[in-house]
N, C-alpha and C positions, 0 to 999 in steps of 0.2 A: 569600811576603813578600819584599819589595826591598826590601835593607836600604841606608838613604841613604849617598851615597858618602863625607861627612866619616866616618861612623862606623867605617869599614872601617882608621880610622887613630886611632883614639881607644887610646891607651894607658892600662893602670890603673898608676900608683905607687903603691909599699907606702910608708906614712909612718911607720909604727911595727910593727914586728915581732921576736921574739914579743912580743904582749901578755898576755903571762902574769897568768891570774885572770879575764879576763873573765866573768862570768856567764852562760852559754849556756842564758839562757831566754827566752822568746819575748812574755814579759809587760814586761818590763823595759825600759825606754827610758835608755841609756847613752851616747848621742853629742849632743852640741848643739854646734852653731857660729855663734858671736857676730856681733853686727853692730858691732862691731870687729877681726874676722879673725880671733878665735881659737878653736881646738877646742878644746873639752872633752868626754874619752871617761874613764867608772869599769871600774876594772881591781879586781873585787872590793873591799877594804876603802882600792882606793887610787882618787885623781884623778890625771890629768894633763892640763896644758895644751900646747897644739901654738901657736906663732904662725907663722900662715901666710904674715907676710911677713916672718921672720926663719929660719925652720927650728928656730926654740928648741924643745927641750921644759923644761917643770917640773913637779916632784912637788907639788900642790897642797893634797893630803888625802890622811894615810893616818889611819883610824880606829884607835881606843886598843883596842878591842875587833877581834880579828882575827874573833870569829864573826860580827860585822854586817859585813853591804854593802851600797853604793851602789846603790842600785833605780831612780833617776834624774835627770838634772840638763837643765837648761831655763836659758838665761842670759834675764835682763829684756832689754826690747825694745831697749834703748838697749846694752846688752852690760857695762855695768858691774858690774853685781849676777850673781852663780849661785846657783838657786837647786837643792840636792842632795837628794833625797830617800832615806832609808835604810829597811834591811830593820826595821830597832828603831822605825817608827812615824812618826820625828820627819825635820823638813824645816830643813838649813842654812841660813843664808843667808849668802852669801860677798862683799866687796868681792875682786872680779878685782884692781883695780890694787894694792890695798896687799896683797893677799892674808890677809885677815883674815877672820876670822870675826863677823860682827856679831849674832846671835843665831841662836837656837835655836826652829823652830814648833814646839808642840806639839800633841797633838788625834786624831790620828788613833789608833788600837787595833791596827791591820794595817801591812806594809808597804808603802811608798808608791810605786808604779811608774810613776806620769807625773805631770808638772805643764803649767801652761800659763800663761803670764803675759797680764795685762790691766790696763796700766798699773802702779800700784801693788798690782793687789789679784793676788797669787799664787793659782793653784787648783790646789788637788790630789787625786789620786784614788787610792784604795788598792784594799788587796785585799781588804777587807770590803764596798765596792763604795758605799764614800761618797765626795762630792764634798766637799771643803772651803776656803772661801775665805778668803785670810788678809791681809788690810790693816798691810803687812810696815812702816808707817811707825808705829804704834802700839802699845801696849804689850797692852793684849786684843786681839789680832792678828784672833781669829776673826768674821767676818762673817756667816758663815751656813754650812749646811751641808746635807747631802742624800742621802737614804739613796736614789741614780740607780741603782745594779744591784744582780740579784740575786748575780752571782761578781764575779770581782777588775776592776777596771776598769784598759783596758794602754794604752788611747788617750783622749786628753782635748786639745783646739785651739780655742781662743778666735777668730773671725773674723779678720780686718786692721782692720778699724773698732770689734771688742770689743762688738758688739750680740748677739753671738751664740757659746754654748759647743756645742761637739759632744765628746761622749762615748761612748764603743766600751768595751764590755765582753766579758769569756768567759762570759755569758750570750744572747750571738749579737745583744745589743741594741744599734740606734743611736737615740741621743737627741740631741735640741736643747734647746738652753736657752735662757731670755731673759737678759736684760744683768744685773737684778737678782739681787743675791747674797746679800740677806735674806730672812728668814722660810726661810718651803721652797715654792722656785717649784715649776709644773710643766711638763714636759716641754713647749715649741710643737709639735714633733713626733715619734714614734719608731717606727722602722723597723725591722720582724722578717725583713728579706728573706733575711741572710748566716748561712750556717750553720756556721758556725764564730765565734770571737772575733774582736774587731774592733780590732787594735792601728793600723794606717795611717790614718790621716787627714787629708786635704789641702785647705784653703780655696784655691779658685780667684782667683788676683790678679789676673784682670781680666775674671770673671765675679764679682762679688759675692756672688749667689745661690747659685753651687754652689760643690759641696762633694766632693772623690771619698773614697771608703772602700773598705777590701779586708779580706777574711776569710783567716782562715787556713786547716791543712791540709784541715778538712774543706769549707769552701767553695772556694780560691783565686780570688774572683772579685774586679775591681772594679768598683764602682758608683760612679755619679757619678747627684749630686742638685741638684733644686733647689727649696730653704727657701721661696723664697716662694709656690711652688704646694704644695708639699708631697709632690713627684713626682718618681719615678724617672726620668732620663733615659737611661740606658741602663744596659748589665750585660756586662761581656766577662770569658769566663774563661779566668785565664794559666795555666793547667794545675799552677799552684804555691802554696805558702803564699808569702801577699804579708806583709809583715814592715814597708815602708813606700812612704809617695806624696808629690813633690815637684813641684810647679810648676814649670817655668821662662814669665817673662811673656812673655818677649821672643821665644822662639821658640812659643809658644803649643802647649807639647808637656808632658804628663805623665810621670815616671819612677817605677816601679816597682822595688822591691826585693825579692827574694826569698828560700824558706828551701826547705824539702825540696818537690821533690826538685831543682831545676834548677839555686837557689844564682846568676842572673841578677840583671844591671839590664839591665830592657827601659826602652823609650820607645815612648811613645806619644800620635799626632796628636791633636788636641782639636778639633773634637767627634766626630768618628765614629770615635776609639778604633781606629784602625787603627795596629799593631805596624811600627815604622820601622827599630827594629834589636833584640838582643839581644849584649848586652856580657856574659862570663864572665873568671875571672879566681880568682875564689874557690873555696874547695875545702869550705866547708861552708856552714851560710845564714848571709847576712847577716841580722845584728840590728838596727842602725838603719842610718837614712840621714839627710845633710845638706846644704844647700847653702850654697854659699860667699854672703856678703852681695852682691858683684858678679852673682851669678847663675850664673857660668859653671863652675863646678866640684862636682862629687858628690861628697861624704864616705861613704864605708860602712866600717861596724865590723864582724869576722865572726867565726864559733865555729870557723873557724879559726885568728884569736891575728894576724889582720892588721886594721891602718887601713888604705886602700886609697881614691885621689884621682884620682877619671875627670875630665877635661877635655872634655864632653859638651858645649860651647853655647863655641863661640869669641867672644868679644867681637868688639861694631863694627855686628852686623847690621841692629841700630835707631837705635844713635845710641852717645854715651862711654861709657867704661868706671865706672862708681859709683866711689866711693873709700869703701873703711874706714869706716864710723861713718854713713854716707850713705843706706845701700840702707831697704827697708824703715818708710821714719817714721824711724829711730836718729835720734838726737840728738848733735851733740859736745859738750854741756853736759850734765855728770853732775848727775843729783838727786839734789841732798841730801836732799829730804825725807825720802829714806829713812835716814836718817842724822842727822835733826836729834831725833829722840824715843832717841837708845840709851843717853842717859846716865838715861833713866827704864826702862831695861829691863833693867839689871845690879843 
């Protein structure tokens, strides 16, 4: 492998260290970064926010109860709302700017290890291996729900257009879903290929159709799909448990995260999955991974007690730089809708 020559100069920053509490489980999804520029990573029964263009940090949530924790948090698409998912079942919902708490989902029996936002309608997935949809502007929040795997579900990603849900369990299962979040849909498609749990999963932003997925220790593979044939397009194994998978559009290259035994971010060419370099840095596996709304920056969280910010993708090479609030669809008009039903929900 010839690894490309910006990479040979790509430094990681530690942005928080120690992160003392983190969770070091491999189910759990603890890092999201807004499309307003800021991180949010759970540190056990605490939250904290990073702004990436100030260097702040703040303590955002610490739980009343020290034996619950944070299982996962997902900012809405627009970055004003977090939504927190805890080990005790229930799902927060947080206004970022005033730092408030604006209610409380209820529903779930299990603890909740991923979310994925679709518009207004929050989805989340636990460990009893149900999917649940919650229409966070309403007072019966629950929309529908889904009893999607047999073990705990660790990945769950709504498309970019929201026609489509994929969900990864530690039942080795991937599934697709349709847009409809009533009744009990079924599956468009599901794939037995990965033999391990399927926590990674990445909607291609400028193939529509596919889709990459990576298993953990016992598979370390990833695979990349495509929904509308219903067909594998290929399969490359990183010799590692893959932990997460992040697009960049603009260089049209997939990144890779990893846990035992390598503890890498690799990159890789899109489509023929050919390894362009292998970044190290970390000293146990990484648990999640994120990317800045401009595109050009990786966030990884690790079990060993660092946040850690590779400058992987220089800006310029297609065109400006995004600005804060810009990238992705965001919006810089907050909705309220989610906000106009709360005085009927206390």
């Amino acid at each position: 492998m010839k690894q490309s020559s910006y990479l040979n100069h790509v430094l990681s920053v530690v942005i928080f260290s120690p992160m003392i509490g983190i969770v070091d489980d491999f189910y759990l999804n603890l890092l999201d970064w807004s499309a307003r520029n800021a991180v949010a990573v759970a540190l056990g029964a605490n939250l904290f926010m990073w702004n990436a263009q100030t260097g702040s940090i703040e303590h955002l949530i610490e739980l009343s109860d020290q034996q619950d924790y944070i299982s996962a948090v997902q900012f809405s698409q627009d970055g004003f709302y977090l939504a927190v998912g805890l080990s005790s079942n229930a799902i927060e919902l947080w206004d970022v700017e005033a730092q408030r708490l604006l209610r409380t989902l209820n529903g779930h029996t299990n603890r909740v290890g991923s979310i994925s936002w679709n518009s207004h309608i929050c989805s989340s997935g636990a460990r009893s291996g149900i999917i649940m949809h919650s229409d966070v502007r309403v007072a019966e929040h629950q929309q529908g729900s889904v009893h999607a795997h047999l073990e705990e579900i660790c990945g769950l990603r709504w498309n970019p257009d929201g026609k489509y849900l994929a969900s990864g369990g530690n039942d080795n299962q991937l599934h697709f879903w349709p847009q409809s979040v009533s009744g009990r849909p079924r599956p468009i498609h599901t794939f037995t290929d990965h033999m391990a749990g399927i926590k990674a999963i990445s909607w291609c932003p400028f193939q529509r159709n596919v889709v990459a997925s990576g298993g953990g220790t016992a598979d370390r593979t990833v695979r990349l799909w495509n929904i509308a044939t219903g067909s594998m397009l290929s399969c490359t194994d990183t010799k590692s448990q893959v932990c997460g998978l992040l697009w960049n559009e603009e260089y049209r290259e997939l990144v890779s995260a990893h846990g035992y035994s390598n503890y890498e971010v690799n990159l890789w060419k899109y489509p023929n999955m050919s390894k362009i370099g292998e970044l190290r840095g970390h000293t146990a596996r990484i648990l999640n991974i994120a990317l800045s709304p401009d595109g050009s920056t990786v966030m990884t969280a690790s079990g060993d007690e660092t946040l850690r910010s590779w400058s992987l993708f220089p800006l310029g090479k297609g065109g400006k730089k995004r600005s804060p609030g810009n990238g992705s669809g965001a919006s810089n008009v907050k909705d309220t809708s989610i906000l106009s039903q709360l005085h009927n929900l206390r």
